[in-house]
N, C-alpha and C positions, 0 to 999 in steps of 0.2 A: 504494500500500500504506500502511495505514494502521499502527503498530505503536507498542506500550510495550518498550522498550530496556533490560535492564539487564546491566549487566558488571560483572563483579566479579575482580580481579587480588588473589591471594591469596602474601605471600613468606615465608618461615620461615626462620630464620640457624641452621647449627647452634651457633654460636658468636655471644654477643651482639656487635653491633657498637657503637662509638663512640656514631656520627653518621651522618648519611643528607642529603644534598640531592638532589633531583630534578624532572625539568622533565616534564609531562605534556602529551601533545599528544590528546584525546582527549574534544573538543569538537568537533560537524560545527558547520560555516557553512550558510546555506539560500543557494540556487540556484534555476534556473528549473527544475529535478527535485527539490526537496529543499526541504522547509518542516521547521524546527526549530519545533514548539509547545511544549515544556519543554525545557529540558535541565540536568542539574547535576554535577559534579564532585567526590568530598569522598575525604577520605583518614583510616583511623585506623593508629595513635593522632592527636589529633587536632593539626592544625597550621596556622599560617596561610596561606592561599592568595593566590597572587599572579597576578591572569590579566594578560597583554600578548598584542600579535602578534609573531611573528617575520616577520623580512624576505620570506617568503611568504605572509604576509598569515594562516597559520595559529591558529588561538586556543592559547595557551599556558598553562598554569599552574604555577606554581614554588614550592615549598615546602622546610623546612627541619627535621628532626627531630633532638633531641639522644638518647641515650642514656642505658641500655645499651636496644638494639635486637633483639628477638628475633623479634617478627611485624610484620608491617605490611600492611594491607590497602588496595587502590586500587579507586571506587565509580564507575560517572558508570552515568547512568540521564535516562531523560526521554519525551518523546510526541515522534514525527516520521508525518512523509507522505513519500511515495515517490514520484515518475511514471517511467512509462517512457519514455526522451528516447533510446535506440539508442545510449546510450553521449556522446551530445552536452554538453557542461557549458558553460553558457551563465547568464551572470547573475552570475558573481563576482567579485569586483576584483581586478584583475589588479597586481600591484606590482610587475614586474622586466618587462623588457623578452626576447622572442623568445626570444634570443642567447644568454642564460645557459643558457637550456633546450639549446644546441649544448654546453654542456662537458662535459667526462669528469671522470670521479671515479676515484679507484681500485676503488670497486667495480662502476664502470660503463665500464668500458672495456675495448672490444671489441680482442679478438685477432685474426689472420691468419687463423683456423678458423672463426670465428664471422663477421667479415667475408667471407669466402669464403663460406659457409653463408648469409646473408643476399642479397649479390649474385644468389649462383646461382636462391634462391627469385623473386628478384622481377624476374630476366631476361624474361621472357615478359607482365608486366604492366605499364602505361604509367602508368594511373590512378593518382593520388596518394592516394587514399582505398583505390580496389581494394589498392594496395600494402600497405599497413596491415594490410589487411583476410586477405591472405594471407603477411604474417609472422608474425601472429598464428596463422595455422591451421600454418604451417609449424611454427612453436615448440613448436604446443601437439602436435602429432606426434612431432614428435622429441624431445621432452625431454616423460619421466612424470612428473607430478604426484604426487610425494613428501610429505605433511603432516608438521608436525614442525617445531616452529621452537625454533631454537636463539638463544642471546642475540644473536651476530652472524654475518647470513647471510653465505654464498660469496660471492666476488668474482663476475661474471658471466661471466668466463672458466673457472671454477672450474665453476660450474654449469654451465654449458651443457656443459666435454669430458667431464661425468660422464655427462652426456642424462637428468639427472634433477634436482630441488629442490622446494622451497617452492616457496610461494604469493610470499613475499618474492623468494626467488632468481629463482625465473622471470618476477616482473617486472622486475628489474635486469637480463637478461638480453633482454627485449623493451627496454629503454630503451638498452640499450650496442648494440644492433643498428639502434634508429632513428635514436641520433645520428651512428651509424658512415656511415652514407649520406645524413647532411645534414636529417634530420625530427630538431625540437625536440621533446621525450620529458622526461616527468618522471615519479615513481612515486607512489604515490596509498597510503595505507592509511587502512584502515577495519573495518566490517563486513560480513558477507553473510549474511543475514537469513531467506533461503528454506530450505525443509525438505529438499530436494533437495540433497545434498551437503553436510550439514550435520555429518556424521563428516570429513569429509574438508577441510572448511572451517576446522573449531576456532573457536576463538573471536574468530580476529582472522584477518584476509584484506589482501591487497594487491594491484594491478595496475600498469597505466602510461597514463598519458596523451600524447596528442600531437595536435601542431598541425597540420591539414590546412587550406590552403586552398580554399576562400571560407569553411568549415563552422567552422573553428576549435578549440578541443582537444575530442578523441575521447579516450572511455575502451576502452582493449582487456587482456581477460584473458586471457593464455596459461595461465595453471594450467587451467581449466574451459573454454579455447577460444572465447569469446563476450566482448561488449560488454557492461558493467555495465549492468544492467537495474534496477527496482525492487526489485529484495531485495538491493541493494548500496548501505550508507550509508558515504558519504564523507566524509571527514574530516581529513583531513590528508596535504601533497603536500611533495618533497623531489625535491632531485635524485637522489638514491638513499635507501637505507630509513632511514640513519642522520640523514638532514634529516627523515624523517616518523615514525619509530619510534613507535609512544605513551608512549612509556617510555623516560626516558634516567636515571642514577641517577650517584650517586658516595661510594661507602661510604669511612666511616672505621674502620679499624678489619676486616681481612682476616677472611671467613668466608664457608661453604659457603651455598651459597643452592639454596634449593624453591620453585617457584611452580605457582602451579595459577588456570588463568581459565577460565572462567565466562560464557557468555553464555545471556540468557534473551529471548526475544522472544515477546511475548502479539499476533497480527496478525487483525485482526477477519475475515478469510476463512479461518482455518486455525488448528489447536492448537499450544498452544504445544510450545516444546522448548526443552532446553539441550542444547548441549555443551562439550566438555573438550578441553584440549590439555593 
């Protein structure tokens, strides 16, 4: 898939604030499914940008705005290519070792219920991949695909005893159940680009990755039940959402906040569209 990308994160204070720092995670990396041909980041009012990686090799940018504060708009826009890889991510440098993908977080740490719920589904299958393959259909059954994100998601035990969440919840939710039985799981956010599911998708999407042997990390979506295909741009990976957010902030100065995003995608087989969350 060939596509023009833009996002546009829009926030309104009812009360000016101070100051504002914030770290953006909302730069993809190209891969052996993923060719970045442009891409840019910009923020107004305007302010200097600082790109680095974080210790997951993520592209980062950090910036610093003083006040008084009442709007602030967030831009990244650019050309990418798509391939269909079945979910396989192959080609990107890896900086941490296996292992760390085994730890829990607190919002990735699987309970008694969910633990039990995972064993029981994957009792009957041997295959380290088939496994995968049917915790993801298992998840994406029993926990409905809820749209709606809030600043910060359910813990995954939170999500899963409701049997409903996010896009974000239910892959924390797929990551607390694959490291609960020893598969390294990390969660992945980005966009999903296809017209199919595109009320339901909003403007920002997430999943989970993990390591299967000999193939190596797989991507699987319990929200929509399937393996990120070409209308899924990837972007940034965390041990849970709050390592991959696109958006982390830190006001000075207490006040109501409004945001409204924005995704546009022009894809030379199909018309464009936006949506809203």
């Amino acid at each position: 898939m060939r596509a023009s990308v833009q996002y546009h994160f829009q926030i309104s204070y009812a009360d000016p604030v101070r100051a504002m720092n914030q770290v953006l995670r909302l730069t993809p990396r190209g891969f052996d499914g993923q060719e970045i041909k442009d891409w840019r980041v910009d923020v107004l009012p305007d302010a200097r940008m600082r790109r680095n990686e974080d210790a997951f090799g993520n592209i980062v940018h950090s910036c610093s705005h003083d006040g008084p504060l009442e709007q602030l708009s967030i831009m990244a826009e650019g050309e990418i290519e798509t391939n269909d890889t079945a979910g396989v991510v192959r080609g990107l440098p890896e900086k941490l070792p296996l292992d760390v993908y085994l730890r829990h977080t607190a919002a990735t740490l699987a309970d008694k219920d969910l633990l039990a719920f995972t064993q029981d589904a994957l009792s009957r299958e041997t295959d380290p991949l088939g496994r995968m393959h049917v915790l993801n259909d298992a998840l994406h059954e029993a926990c409905a695909f809820a749209p709606g994100e809030g600043e910060t998601p359910r813990p995954a035990r939170e999500a899963f005893a409701s049997r409903a969440g996010s896009a974000r919840e239910l892959a924390q939710v797929f990551v607390a159940a694959a490291r609960g039985v020893d598969v390294p799981a990390r969660l992945i956010s980005g966009f999903f680009l296809g017209t199919e599911g595109v009320g339901a998708a909003g403007a920002h999407h997430a999943w989970a990755e993990v390591f299967v042997e000999p193939i190596g990390w797989i991507g699987f979506d319990p929200a929509f039940g399937c393996c990120p295909r070409d209308e899924y741009l990837r972007i940034a990976l965390g041990l849970d959402f709050a390592g991959a957010a696109p958006r982390r902030s830190a006001v000075f100065g207490y006040a109501r906040e409004a945001s409204i995003a924005v995704l546009k995608v022009d894809v030379s087989r199909q018309a464009s569209w936006q949506g809203q969350q």
